[in-house]
mmCIF file of the N, C-alpha and C atoms, coordinates in Angstrom:
data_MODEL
# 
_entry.id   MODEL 
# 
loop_
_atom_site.group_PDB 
_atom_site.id 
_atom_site.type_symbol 
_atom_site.label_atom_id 
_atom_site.label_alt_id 
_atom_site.label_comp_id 
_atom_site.label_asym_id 
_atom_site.label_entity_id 
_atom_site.label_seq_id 
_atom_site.pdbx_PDB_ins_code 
_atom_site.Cartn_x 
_atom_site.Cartn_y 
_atom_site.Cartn_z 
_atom_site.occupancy 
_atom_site.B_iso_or_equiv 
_atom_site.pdbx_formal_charge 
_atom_site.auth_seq_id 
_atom_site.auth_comp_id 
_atom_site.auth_asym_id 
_atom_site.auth_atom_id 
_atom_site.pdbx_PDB_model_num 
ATOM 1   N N  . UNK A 1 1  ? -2.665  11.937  -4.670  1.00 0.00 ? 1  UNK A N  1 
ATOM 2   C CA . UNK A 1 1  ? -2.138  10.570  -4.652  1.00 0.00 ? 1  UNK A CA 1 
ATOM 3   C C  . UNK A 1 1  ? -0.907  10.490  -3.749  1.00 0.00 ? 1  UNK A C  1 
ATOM 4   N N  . UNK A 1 2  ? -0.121  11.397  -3.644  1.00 0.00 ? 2  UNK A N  1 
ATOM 5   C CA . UNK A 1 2  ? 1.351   11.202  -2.848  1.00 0.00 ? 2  UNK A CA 1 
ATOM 6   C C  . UNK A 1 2  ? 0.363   11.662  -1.695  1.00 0.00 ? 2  UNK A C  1 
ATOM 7   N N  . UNK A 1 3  ? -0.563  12.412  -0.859  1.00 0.00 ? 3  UNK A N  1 
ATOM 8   C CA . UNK A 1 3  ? -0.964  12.073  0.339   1.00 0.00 ? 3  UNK A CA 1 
ATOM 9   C C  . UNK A 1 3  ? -1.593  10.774  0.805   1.00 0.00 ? 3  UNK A C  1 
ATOM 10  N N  . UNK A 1 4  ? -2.357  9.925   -0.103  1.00 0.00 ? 4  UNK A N  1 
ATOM 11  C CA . UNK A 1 4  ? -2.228  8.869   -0.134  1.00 0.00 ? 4  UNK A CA 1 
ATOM 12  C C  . UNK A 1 4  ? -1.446  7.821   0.211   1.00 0.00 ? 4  UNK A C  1 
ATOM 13  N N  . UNK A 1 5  ? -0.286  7.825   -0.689  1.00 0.00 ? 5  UNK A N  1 
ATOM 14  C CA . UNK A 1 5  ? 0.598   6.789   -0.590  1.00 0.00 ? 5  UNK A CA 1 
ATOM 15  C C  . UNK A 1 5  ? 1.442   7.396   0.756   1.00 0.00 ? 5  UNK A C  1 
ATOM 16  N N  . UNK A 1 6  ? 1.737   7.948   1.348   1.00 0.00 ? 6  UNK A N  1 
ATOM 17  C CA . UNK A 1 6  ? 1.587   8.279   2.148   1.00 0.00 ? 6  UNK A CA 1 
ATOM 18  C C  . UNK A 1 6  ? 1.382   7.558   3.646   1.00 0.00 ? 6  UNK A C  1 
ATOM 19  N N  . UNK A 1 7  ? -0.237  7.891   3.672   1.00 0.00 ? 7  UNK A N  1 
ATOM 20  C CA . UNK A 1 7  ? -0.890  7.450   4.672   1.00 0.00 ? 7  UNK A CA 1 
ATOM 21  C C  . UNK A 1 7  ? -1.061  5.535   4.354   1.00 0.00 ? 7  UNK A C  1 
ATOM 22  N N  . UNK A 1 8  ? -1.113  5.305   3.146   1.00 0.00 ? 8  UNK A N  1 
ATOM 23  C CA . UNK A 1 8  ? -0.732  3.721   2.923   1.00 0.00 ? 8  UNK A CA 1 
ATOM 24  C C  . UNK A 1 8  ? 0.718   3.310   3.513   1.00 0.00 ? 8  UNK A C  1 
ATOM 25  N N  . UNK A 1 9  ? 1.780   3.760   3.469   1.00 0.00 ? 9  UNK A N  1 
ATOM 26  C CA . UNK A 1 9  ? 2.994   3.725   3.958   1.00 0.00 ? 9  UNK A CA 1 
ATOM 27  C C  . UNK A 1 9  ? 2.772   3.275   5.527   1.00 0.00 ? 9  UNK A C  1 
ATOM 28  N N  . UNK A 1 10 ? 2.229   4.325   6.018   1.00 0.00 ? 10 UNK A N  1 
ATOM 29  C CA . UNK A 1 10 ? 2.166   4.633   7.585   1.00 0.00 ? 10 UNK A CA 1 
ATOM 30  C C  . UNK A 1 10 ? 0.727   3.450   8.123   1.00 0.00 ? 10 UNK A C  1 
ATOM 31  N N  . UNK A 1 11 ? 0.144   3.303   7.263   1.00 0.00 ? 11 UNK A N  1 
ATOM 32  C CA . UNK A 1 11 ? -1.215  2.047   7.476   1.00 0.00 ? 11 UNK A CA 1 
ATOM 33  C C  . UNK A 1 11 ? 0.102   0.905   7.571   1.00 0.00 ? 11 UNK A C  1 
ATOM 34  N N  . UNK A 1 12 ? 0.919   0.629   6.914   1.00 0.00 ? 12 UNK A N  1 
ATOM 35  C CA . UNK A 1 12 ? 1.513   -0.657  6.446   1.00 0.00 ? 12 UNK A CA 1 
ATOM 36  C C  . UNK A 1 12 ? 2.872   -0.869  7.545   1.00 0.00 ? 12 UNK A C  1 
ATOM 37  N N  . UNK A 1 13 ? 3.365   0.099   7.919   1.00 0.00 ? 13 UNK A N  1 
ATOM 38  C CA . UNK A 1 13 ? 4.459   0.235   9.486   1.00 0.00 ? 13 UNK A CA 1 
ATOM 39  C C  . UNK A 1 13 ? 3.742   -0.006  10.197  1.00 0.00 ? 13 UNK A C  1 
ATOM 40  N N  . UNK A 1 14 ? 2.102   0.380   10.191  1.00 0.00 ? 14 UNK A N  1 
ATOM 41  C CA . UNK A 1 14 ? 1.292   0.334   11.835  1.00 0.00 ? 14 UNK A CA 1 
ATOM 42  C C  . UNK A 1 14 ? 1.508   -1.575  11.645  1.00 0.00 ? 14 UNK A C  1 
ATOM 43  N N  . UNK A 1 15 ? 0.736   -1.883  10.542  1.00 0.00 ? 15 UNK A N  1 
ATOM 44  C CA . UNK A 1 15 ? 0.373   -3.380  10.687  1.00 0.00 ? 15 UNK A CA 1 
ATOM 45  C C  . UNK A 1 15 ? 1.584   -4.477  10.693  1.00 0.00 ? 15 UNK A C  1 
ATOM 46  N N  . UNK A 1 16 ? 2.895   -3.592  10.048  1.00 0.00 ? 16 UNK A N  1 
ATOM 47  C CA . UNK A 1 16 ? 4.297   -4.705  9.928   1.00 0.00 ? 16 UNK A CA 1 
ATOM 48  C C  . UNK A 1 16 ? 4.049   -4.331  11.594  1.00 0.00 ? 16 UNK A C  1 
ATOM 49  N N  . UNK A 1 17 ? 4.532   -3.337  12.431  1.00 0.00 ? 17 UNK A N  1 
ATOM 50  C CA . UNK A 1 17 ? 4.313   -3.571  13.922  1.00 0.00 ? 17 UNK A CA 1 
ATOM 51  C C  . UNK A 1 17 ? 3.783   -4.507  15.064  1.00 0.00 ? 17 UNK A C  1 
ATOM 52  N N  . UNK A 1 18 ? 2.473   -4.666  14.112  1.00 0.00 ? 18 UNK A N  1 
ATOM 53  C CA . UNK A 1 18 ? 1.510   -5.537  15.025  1.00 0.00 ? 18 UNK A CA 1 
ATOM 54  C C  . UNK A 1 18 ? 1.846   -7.036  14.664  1.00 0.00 ? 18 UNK A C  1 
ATOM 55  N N  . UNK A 1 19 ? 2.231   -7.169  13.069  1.00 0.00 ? 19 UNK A N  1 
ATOM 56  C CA . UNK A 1 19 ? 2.710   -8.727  13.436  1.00 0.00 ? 19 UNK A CA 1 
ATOM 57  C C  . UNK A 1 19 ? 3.942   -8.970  13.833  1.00 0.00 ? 19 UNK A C  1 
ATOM 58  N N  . UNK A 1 20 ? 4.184   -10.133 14.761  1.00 0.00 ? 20 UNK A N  1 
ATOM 59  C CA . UNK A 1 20 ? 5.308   -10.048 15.773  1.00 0.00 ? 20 UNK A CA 1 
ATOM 60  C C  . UNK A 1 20 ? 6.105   -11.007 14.399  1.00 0.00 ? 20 UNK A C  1 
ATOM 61  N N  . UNK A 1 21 ? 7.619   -11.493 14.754  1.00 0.00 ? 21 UNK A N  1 
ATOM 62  C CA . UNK A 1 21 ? 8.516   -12.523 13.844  1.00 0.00 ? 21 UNK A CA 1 
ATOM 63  C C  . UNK A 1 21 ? 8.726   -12.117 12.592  1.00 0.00 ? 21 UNK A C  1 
ATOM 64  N N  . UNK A 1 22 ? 7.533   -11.239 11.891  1.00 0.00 ? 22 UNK A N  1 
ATOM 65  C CA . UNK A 1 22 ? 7.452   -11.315 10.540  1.00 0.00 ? 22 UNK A CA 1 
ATOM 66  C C  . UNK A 1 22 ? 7.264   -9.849  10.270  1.00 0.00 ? 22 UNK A C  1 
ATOM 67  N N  . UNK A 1 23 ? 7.957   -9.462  8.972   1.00 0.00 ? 23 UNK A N  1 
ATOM 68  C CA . UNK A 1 23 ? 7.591   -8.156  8.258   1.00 0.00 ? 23 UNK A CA 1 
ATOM 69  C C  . UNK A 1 23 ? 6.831   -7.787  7.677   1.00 0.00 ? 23 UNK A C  1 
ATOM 70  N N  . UNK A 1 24 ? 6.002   -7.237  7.598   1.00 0.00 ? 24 UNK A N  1 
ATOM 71  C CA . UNK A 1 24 ? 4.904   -6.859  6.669   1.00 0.00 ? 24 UNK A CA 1 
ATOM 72  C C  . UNK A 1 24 ? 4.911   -5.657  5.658   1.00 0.00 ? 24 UNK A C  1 
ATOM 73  N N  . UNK A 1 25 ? 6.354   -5.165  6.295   1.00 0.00 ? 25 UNK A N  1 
ATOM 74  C CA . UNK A 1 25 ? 6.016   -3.714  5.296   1.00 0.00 ? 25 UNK A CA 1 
ATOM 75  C C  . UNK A 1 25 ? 6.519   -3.556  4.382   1.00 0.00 ? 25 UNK A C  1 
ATOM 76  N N  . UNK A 1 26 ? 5.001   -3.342  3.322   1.00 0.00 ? 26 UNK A N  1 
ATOM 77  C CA . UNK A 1 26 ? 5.799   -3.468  2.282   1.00 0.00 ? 26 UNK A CA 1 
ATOM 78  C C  . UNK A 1 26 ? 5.996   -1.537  1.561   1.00 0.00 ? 26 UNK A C  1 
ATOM 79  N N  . UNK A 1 27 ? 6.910   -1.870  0.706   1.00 0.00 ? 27 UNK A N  1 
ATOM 80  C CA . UNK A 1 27 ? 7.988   -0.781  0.409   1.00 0.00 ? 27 UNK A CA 1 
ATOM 81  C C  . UNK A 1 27 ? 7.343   -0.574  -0.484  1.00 0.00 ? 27 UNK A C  1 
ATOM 82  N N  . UNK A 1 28 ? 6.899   0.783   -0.644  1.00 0.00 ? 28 UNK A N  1 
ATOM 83  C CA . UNK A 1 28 ? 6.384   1.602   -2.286  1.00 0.00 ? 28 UNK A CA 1 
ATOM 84  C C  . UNK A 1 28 ? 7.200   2.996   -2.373  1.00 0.00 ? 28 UNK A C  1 
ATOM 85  N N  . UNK A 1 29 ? 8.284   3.040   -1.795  1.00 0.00 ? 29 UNK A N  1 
ATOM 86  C CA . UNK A 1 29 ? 9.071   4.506   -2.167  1.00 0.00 ? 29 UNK A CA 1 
ATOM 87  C C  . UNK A 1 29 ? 9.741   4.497   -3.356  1.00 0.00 ? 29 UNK A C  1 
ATOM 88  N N  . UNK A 1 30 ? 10.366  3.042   -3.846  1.00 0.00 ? 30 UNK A N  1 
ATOM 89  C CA . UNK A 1 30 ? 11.246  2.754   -4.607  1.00 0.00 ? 30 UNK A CA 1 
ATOM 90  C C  . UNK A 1 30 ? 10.358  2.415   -5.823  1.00 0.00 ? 30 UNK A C  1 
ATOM 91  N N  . UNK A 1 31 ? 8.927   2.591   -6.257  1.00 0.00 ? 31 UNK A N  1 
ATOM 92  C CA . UNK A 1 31 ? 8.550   2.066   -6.966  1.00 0.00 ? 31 UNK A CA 1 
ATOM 93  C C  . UNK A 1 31 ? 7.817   3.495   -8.099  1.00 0.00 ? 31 UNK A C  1 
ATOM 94  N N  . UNK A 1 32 ? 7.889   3.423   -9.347  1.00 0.00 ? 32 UNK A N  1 
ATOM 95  C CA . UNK A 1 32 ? 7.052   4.798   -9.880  1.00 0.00 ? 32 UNK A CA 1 
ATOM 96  C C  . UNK A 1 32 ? 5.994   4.915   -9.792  1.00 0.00 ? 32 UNK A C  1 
ATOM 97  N N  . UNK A 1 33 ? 5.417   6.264   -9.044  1.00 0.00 ? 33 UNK A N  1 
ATOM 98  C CA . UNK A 1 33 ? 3.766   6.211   -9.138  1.00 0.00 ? 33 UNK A CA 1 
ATOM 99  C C  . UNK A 1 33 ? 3.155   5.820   -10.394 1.00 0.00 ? 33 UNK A C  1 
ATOM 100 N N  . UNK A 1 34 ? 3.082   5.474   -11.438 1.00 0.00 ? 34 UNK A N  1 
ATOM 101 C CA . UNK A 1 34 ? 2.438   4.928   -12.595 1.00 0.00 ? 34 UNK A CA 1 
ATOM 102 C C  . UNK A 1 34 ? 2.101   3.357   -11.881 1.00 0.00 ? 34 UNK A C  1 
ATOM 103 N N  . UNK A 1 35 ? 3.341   2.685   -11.479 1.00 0.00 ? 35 UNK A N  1 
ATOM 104 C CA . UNK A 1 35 ? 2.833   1.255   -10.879 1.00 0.00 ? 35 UNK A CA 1 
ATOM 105 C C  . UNK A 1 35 ? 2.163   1.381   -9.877  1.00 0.00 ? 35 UNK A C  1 
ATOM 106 N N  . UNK A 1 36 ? 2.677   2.347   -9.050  1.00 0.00 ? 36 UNK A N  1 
ATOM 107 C CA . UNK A 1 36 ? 1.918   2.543   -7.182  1.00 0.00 ? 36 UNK A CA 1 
ATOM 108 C C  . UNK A 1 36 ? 0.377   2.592   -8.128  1.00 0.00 ? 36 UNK A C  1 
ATOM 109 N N  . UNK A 1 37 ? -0.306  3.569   -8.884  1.00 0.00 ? 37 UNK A N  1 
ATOM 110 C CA . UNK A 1 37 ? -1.728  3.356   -9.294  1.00 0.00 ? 37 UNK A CA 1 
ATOM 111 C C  . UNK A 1 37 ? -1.872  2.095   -9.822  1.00 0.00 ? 37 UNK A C  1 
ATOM 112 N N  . UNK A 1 38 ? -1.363  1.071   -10.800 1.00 0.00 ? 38 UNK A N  1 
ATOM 113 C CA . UNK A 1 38 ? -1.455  0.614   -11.275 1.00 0.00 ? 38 UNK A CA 1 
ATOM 114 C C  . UNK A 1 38 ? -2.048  -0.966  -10.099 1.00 0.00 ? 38 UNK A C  1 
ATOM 115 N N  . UNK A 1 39 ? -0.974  -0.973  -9.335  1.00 0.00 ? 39 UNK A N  1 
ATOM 116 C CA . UNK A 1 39 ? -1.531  -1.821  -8.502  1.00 0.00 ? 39 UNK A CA 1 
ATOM 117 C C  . UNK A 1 39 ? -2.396  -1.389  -7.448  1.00 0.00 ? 39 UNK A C  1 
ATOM 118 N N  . UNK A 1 40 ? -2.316  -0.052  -7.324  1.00 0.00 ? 40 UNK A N  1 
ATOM 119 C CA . UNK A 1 40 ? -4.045  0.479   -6.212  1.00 0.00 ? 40 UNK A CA 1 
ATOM 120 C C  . UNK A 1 40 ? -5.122  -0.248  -6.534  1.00 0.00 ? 40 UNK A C  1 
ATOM 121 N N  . UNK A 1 41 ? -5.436  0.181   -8.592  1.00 0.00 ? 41 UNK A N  1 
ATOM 122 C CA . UNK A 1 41 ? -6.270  -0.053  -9.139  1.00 0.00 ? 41 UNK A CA 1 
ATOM 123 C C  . UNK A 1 41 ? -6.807  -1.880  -8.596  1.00 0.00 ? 41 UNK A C  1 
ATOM 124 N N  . UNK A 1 42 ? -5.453  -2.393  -8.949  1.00 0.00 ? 42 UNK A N  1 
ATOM 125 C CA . UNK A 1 42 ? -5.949  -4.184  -8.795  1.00 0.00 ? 42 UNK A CA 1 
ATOM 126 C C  . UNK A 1 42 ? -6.568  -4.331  -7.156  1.00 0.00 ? 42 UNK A C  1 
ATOM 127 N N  . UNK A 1 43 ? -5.679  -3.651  -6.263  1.00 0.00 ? 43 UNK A N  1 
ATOM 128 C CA . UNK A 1 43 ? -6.595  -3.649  -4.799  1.00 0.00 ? 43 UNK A CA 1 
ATOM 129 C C  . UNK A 1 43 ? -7.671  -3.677  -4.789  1.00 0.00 ? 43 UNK A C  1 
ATOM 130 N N  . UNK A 1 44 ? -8.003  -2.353  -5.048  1.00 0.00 ? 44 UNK A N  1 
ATOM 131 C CA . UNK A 1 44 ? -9.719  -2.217  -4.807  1.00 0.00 ? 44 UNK A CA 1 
ATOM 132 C C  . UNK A 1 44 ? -10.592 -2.277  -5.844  1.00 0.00 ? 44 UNK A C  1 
ATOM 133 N N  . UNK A 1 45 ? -9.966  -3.324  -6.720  1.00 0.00 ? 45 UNK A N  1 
ATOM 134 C CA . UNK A 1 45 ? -10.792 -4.199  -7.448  1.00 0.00 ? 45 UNK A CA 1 
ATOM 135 C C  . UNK A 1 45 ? -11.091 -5.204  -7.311  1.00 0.00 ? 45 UNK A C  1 
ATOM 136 N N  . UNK A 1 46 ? -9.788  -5.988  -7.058  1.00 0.00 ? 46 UNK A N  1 
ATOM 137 C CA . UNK A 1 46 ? -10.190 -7.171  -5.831  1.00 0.00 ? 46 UNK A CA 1 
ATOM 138 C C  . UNK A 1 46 ? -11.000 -7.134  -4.811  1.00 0.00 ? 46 UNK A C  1 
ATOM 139 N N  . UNK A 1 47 ? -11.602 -6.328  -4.177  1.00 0.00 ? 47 UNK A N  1 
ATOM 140 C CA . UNK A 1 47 ? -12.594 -5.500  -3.017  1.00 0.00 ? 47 UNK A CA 1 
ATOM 141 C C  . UNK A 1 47 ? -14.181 -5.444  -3.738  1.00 0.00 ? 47 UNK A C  1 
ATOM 142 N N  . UNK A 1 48 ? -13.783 -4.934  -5.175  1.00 0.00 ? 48 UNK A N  1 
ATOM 143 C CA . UNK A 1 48 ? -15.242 -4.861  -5.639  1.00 0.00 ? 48 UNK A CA 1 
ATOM 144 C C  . UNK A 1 48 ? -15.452 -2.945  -5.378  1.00 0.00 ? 48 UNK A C  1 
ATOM 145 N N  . UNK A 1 49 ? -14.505 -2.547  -5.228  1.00 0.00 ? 49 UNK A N  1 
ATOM 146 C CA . UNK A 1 49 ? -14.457 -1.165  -5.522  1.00 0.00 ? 49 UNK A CA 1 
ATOM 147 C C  . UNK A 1 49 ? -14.149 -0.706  -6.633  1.00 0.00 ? 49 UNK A C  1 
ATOM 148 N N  . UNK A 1 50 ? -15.309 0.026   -7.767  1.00 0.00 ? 50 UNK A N  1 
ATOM 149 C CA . UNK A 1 50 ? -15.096 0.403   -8.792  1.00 0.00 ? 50 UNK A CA 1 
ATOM 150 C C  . UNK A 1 50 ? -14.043 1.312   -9.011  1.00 0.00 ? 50 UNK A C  1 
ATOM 151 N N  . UNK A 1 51 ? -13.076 1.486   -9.840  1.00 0.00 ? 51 UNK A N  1 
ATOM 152 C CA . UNK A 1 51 ? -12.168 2.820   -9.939  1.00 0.00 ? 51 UNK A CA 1 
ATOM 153 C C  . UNK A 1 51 ? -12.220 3.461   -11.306 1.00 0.00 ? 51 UNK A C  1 
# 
C-alpha cells in the first residue's frame, strides 16, 4: 500500500502539472493510512471495481 500511495502521489503532481491556473494536487501525506484505504475503497467503487 505505501508503494501505492506513492505512485498515486506522483499520478496526482503529473495531472496538478497538466492543469494550467489551478491545483490539483491533492495531499495524502498528512492523512492516516486507515483513511488513505478508506477512501481508495470509495474510488474504485465508484468505478465499479470490486474491493
Amino acid at each position: 500500500l505505501q508503494e501505492f500511495k506513492r505512485e498515486y502521489l506522483i499520478t496526482m503532481e503529473i495531472k496538478s502539472e497538466s492543469i494550467k491556473g489551478r491545483k490539483a494536487l491533492i495531499s495524502i501525506q498528512d492523512i492516516p493510512i486507515s483513511r488513505f484505504e478508506e477512501i481508495l475503497v470509495k474510488i474504485l467503487q465508484t468505478k465499479g471495481i470490486k474491493v
